[in-house]
C-alpha positions as CSV (number, residue, x, y, z in Angstrom):
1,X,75.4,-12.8,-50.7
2,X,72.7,-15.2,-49.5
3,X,70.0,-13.4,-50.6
4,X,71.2,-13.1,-54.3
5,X,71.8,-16.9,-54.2
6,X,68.6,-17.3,-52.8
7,X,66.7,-15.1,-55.6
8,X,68.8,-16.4,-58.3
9,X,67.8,-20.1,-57.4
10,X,64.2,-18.8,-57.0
11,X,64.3,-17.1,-60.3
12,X,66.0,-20.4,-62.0
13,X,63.3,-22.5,-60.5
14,X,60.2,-20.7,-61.8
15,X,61.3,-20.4,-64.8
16,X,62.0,-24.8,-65.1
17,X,58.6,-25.7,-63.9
18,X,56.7,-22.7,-65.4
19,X,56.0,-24.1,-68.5
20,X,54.4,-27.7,-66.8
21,X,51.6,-29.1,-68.5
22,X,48.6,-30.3,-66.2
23,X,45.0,-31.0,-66.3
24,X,42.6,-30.3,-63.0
25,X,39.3,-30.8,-62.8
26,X,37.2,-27.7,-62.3
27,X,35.1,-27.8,-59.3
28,X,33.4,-24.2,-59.9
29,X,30.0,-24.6,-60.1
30,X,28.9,-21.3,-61.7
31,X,31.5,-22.0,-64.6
32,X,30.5,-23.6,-68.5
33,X,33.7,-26.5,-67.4
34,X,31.9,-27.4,-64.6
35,X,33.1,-31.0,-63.8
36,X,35.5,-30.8,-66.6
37,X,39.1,-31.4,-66.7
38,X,40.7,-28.3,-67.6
39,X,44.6,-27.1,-68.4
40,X,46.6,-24.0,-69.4
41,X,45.9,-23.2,-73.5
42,X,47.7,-20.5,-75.4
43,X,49.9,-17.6,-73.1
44,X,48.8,-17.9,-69.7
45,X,50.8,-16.0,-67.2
46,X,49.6,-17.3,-64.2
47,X,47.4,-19.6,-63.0
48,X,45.8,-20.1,-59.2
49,X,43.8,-23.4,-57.8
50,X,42.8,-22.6,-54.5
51,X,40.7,-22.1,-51.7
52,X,40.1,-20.0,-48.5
53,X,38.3,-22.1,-45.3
């Protein structure tokens, strides 16, 4: 019984705050938006901003 609460609230959550509209700036250097503020356009599915040390 937990887990179904547990995915069901999961599920509920992602699907709120999937849509959110934001703006980072892009910090790849080998990319045209270099130093550009960029944000989700059109269908995206799934966007990552990350890093590995």
């Amino acid at each position: 019984m937990n887990f179904i609460l547990f995915a069901s609230l999961s599920l509920l959550t992602s699907f709120s705050f999937g849509q959110y509209n934001f703006s980072l700036e892009d910090l790849n250097s080998t990319s045209p938006s270099f130093n550009q503020d960029v944000s989700p356009s059109g269908n995206v599915s799934l966007v990552y901003f990350g890093h590995y040390n």
